[in-house]
N, C-alpha and C positions, 0 to 999 in steps of 0.2 A: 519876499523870501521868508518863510517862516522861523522859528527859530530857529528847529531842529537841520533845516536843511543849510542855512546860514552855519551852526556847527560843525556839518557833513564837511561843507566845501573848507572852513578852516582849517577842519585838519586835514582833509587833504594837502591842502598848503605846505602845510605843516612836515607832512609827510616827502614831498617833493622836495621843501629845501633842505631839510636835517638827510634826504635819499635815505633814510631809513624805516620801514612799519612799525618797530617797535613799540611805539605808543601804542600798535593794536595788539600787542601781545599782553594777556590775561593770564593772569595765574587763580587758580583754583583748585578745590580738592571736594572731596563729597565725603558724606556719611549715611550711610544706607541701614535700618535699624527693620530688623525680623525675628520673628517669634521661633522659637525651635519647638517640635511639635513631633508627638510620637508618630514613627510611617504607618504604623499600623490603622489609627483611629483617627489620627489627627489632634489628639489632644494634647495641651500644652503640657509641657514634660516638665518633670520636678526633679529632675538629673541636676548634681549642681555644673556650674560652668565647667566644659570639659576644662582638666588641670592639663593636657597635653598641649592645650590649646595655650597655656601662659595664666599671667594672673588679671582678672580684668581691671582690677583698680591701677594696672600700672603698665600695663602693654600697652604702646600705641597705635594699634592697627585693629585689636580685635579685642571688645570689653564685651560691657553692657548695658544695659538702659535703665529702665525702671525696673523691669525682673530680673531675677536671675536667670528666666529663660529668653528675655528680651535682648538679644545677640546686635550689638552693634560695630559695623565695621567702618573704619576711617583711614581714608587716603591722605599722602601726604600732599603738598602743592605741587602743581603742575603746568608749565607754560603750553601745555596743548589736550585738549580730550583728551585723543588717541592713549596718552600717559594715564591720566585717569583712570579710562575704561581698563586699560592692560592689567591695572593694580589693582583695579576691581577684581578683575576675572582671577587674578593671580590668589587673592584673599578666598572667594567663593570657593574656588577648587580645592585651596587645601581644607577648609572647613567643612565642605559638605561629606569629603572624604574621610573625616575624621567624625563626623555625626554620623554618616553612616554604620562604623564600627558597634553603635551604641544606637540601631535603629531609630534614627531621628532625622528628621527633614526640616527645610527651611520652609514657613507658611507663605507661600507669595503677598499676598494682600495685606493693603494697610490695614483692614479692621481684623479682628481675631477671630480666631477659631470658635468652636464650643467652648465655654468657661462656664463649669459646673454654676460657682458662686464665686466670693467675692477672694474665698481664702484657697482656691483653686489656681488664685496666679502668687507665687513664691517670689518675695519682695529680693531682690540681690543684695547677696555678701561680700563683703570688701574684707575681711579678715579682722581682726583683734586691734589694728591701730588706733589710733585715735580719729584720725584720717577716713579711715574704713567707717568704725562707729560714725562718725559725724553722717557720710553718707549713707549708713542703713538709718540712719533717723530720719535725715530729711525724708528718707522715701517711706519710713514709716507715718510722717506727718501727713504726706500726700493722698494714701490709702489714708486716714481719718478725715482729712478734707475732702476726698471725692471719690473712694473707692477705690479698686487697684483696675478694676476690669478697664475704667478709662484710659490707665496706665500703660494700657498694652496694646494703641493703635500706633501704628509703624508708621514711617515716611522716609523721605527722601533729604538731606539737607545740602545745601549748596552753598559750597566758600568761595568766597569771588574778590577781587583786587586789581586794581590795573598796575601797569606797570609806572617805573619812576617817568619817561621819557611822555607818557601819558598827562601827567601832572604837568612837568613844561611847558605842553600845549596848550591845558584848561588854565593855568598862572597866565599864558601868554594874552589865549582868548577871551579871557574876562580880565585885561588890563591892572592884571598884577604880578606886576613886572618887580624885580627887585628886593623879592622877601624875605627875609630875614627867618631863621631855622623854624622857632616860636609860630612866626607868621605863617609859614609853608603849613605847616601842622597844625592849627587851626584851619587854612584855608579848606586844607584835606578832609578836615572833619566835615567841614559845613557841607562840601559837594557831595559828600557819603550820603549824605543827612536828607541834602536834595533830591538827591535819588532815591533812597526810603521812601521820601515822601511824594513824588512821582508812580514807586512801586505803587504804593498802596492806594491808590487810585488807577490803576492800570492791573492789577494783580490777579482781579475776577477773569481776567484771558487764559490765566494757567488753570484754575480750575475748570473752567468751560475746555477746555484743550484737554491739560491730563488730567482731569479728573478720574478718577480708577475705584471707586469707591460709594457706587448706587447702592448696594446692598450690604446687609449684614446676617448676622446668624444671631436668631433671638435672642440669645441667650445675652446678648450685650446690653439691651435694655432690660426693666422690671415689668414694662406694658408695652405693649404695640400704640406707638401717636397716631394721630390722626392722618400725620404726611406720610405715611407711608403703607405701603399697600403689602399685602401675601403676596410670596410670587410664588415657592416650591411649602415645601413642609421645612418647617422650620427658618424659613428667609422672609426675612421685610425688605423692599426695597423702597424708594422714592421712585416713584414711575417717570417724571422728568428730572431726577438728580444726579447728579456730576461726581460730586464730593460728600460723601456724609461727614465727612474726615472733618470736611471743615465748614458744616450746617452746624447750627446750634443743636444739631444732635452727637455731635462727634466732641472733639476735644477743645471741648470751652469751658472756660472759670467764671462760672454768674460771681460771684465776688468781686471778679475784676472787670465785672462789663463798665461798670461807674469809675472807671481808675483811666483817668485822661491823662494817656503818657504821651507828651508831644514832643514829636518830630522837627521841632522850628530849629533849635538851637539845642546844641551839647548841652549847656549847663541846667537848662530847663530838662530835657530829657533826665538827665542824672539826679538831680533834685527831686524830681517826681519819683524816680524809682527808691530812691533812700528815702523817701517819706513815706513808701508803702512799707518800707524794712523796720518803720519803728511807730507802724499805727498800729492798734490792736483792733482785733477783729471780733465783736461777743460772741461769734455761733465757736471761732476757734479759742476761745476765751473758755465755752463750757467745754470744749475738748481736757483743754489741759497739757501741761507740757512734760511732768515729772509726777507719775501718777502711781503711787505705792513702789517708788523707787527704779519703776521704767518709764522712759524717756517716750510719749506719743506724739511728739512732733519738737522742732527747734524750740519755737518760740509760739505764741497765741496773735502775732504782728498779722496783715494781710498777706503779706511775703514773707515767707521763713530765711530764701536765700534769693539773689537776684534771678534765678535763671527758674525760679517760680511763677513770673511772668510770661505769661505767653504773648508769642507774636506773629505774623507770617515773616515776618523779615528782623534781623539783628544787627546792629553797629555791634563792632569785635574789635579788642584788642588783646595779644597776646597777652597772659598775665606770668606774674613771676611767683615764685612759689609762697605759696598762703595770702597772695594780692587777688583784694574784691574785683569782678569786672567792672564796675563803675570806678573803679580806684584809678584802675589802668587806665581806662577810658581817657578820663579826667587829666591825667597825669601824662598822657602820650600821644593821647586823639586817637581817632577810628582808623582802622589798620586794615579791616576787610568786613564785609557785610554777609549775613547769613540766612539764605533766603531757605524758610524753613515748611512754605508754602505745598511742598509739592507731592504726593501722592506716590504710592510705590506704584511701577508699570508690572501687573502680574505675569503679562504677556514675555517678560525679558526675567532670564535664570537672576542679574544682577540686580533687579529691579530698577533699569532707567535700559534706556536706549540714548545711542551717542549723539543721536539727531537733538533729542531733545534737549543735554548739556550744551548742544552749537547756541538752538532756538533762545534758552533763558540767555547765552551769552550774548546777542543781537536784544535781547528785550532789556539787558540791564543797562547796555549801553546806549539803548532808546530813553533808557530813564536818567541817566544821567545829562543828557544832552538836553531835554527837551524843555528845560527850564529851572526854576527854582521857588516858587510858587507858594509862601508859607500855607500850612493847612491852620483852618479855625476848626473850634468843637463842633460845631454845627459840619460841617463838610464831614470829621474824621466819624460821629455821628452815623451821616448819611453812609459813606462807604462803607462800615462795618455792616449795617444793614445790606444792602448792597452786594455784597461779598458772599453773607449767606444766604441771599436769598436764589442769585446766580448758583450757588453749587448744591441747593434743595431743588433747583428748576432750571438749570441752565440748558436742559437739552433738550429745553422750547425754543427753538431759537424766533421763532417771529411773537414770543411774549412782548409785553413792555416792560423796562425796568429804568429805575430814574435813576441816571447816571451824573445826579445835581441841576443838569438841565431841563429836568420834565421828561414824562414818558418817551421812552425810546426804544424801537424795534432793536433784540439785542446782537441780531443776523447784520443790522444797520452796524452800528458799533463794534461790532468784531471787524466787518470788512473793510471798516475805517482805519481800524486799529493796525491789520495785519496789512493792509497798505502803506501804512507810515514804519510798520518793522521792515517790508521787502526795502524800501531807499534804504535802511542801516544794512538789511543783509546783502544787498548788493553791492555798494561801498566796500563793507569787507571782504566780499567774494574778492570784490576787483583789484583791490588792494594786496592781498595778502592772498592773491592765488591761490583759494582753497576754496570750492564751489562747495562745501559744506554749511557754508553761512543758507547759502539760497537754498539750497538744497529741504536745508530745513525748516525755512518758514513755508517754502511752495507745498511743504508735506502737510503746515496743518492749514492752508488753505482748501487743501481740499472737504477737509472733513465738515466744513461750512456747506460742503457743495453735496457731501454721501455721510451723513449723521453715525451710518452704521460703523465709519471710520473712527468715532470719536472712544477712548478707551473705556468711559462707563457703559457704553451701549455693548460695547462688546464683551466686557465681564456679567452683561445680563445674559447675553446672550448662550453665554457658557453654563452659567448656573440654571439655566433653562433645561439646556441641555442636558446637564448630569444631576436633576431632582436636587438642585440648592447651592448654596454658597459651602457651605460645610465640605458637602462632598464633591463639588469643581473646584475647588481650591487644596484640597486633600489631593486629587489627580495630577493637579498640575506641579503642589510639588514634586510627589513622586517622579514627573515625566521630566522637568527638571535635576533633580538627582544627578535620574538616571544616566542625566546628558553629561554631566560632569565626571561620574563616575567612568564614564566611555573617554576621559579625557586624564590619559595618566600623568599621576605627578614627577617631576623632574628630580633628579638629585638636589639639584640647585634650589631649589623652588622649599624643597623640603627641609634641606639644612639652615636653609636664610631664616625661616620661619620658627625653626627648632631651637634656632639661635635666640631670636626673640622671645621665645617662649620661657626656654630658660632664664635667661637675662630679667626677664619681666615678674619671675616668682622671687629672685635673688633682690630683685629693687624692693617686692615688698616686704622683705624678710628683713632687709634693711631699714624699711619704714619702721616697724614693727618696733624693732629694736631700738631706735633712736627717742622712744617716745618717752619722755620725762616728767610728766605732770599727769593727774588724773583725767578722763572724759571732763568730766563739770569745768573743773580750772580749764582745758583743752578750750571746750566749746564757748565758757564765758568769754577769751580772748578772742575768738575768731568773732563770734557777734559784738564786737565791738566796731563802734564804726568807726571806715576810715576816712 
């Protein structure tokens, strides 16, 4: 019996004598992040955040990202999809309704639209606090480290957690019986940790799956590379790529290729991120931090702030007001993980389909179970490679690509792979009486079997279609909109929202007002480590 099936059948066990599923009951929530883009042309709108919409620095359902046109939306937790998608759809309608007022659309696609140049995308404002400054800085540091245009490729993120009754079974199953609070929360941490490090050797299936992101519109690079070919006027695409999202053409930090943050253990993981927090960096060294009395980035460190790290996946812990994420961390252990891997679907008004929220729910729990396995640098290494090289050429599927064992067919390997997901999605079908689990891996099995099913081939095929990415993605907002707009708003819907909005300009007005010491003394304090 292998591990994972050995795992399978315990909690079954498990299941039968506590007569309760609940250990399979997940809680999550997402954040879905899109560019607002004039209907007319497409181009990224320098409108500031609508005010009707609330304040972004303090609303919790609908801010923003790195621009001020980069609209991000965030659900709360939920013990099923269905919940999710609902408060998706609930957020999309009243926002698209209210862009419309002010002829603007949501850009489907993770990469961007036409960007004139670099001062084309408009950095977001948080207001006059100190709060607010802190955050227009670090994103002025960003644009000095890498430009804005890279600032402004969109995705998908996913917050995930099992439930308490869940924990029970992994303490019972791994003969840790009897633990003491400290000990439960460690324990908790380490299996989080497991499972990262399971993701990230397993992670290259969601880019080969939703990859959504073959092509871009010139205007996102300074030259056309070698990997990529002409496809319309003005589109480059990757002729077998998946992902550019997340090729070393898409959003990656060469500074931090050399930064081995490992996954083995919490306190090694936090260590290494506080040691990028107070290295200095020479190219950000000649930037400069305080430059004729304005502020162009925090600090000249590798990492200004911890969440300047990039990653496909995140250990998360709730933090309390002005506590570092590593602080938390450290302080309470890992609370839920944030899989940050995933491609917007341009195909879906929300950008995700609900199948695919089932499928990463069967692929997380494939990852938590199927071992504990520490990664060395050599392995984490190979996988990065690996990783990109899958979403620059995944949609070769009989390539070879070395998966640490030596060349391997990657049609081989996927069919391996979504074999060992069907036993998890089956298990929960059967368990929890919601044929959704199956439903949704038998969905991307097929696209192993009909290519043209896989979501990059079919955003080629659309930009085919309509002479480029620019203007098939321009259409598809539009036709989107349009679909919303056919979709009227509720009283209910409207006043709940209204309520927030308000409520969310009143919180920052309150920040505002509370603030007692200058920027400089402000910010010295916060960069202080904890």
């Amino acid at each position: 019996m292998t591990i994972l099936s050995d795992a399978l059948h315990a909690l079954s066990v498990h299941c039968q004598q506590t007569a309760t599923t609940s250990a399979l009951t997940f809680h999550r929530g997402v954040e879905r992040e899109a560019l607002r883009v004039e209907r007319s042309k497409g181009r990224i709108s320098h409108k500031p955040h609508p005010k009707t919409l609330g304040s972004a620095m303090t609303h919790s359902a609908i801010t923003t990202d790195y621009s001020e046109s980069l609209m991000e939306f965030i659900t709360g937790v939920h013990p099923s999809v269905e919940g999710v998608i609902k408060e998706l759809e609930d957020i999309h309608n009243l926002v698209n309704h209210e862009l419309y007022k002010q002829d603007e659309c949501l850009w489907p696609a993770s990469m961007p639209c036409y960007l004139a140049n670099n001062e084309d995308v408009p950095i977001a404002y948080y207001g006059e606090s100190n709060t607010g400054k802190l955050k227009r800085v670090y994103r002025e540091g960003l644009s000095n480290r890498y430009g804005r245009i890279m600032q402004c490729i969109a995705g998908m993120h996913y917050n995930f957690s099992f439930d308490a009754d869940f924990w029970s079974f992994l303490e019972n199953h791994k003969g840790k019986n009897s633990l003491s609070a400290a000990e439960k929360q460690t324990f908790q941490s380490d299996s989080y940790f497991a499972l990262i490090r399971n993701f990230r050797r397993s992670s290259w299936m969601l880019s080969l799956l939703f990859g959504a992101s073959p092509a871009i519109d010139e205007s996102f690079l300074p030259k056309k590379p070698d990997s990529l070919t002409e496809l319309e006027k003005r589109t480059w695409f990757g002729p077998k790529a998946t992902s550019l999202r997340m090729s070393d053409l898409g959003y990656q930090n060469k500074a931090q290729a050399d930064l081995y943050v490992c996954y083995n253990e919490v306190e090694t993981y936090i260590s290494t991120i506080k040691k990028a927090l107070r290295t200095p960096y020479q190219r950000y060294q000649d930037i400069g931090v305080k430059v004729d009395g304005q502020y162009r980035q925090l600090n000249n460190n590798l990492l200004q702030i911890e969440n300047e790290y990039y990653s496909d996946i995140r250990p998360k812990r709730v933090t309390q007001s002005g506590e570092h994420p590593s602080a938390a961390l450290q302080a309470r252990g890992v609370e839920y993980i944030e899989v940050r891997i995933m491609d917007l679907d341009p195909s879906s008004s929300i950008g995700m389909q609900s199948s695919t929220l089932y499928f990463i729910d069967v692929f997380l729990l494939y990852c938590m179970l199927r071992g504990d396995e520490h990664l060395g640098s050599a392995e984490c290494s190979q996988l990065r490679k690996m990783q990109q090289e899958i979403a620059s050429h995944g949609r070769d599927l009989d390539m070879d690509f070395d998966f640490g064992q030596g060349p391997t067919k990657l049609r081989s390997k996927a069919e391996s792979m979504l074999n060992e997901l069907t036993q998890v999605a089956d298990f929960l079908s059967d368990k929890t009486g919601n044929p959704a689990y199956q439903h949704a891996v038998a969905t991307q099995k097929e696209k192993l079997n009909d290519e043209t099913l896989l979501p990059s081939a079919q955003l080629l095929e659309r930009c085919k279609a309509q002479q480029g990415f620019q203007n098939a993605m321009l259409a598809l907002s539009k036709e989107q909109q349009a679909q919303w707009m056919a979709c009227p708003l509720t009283e209910e819907l409207t006043g709940t929202f209204m309520e927030k909005a308000e409520r969310s300009l009143r919180d920052q007005e309150a920040i505002e007002a509370a603030d007692e010491v200058d920027f400089d003394t402000f910010l010295a304090a916060y960069l202080t480590p904890q």
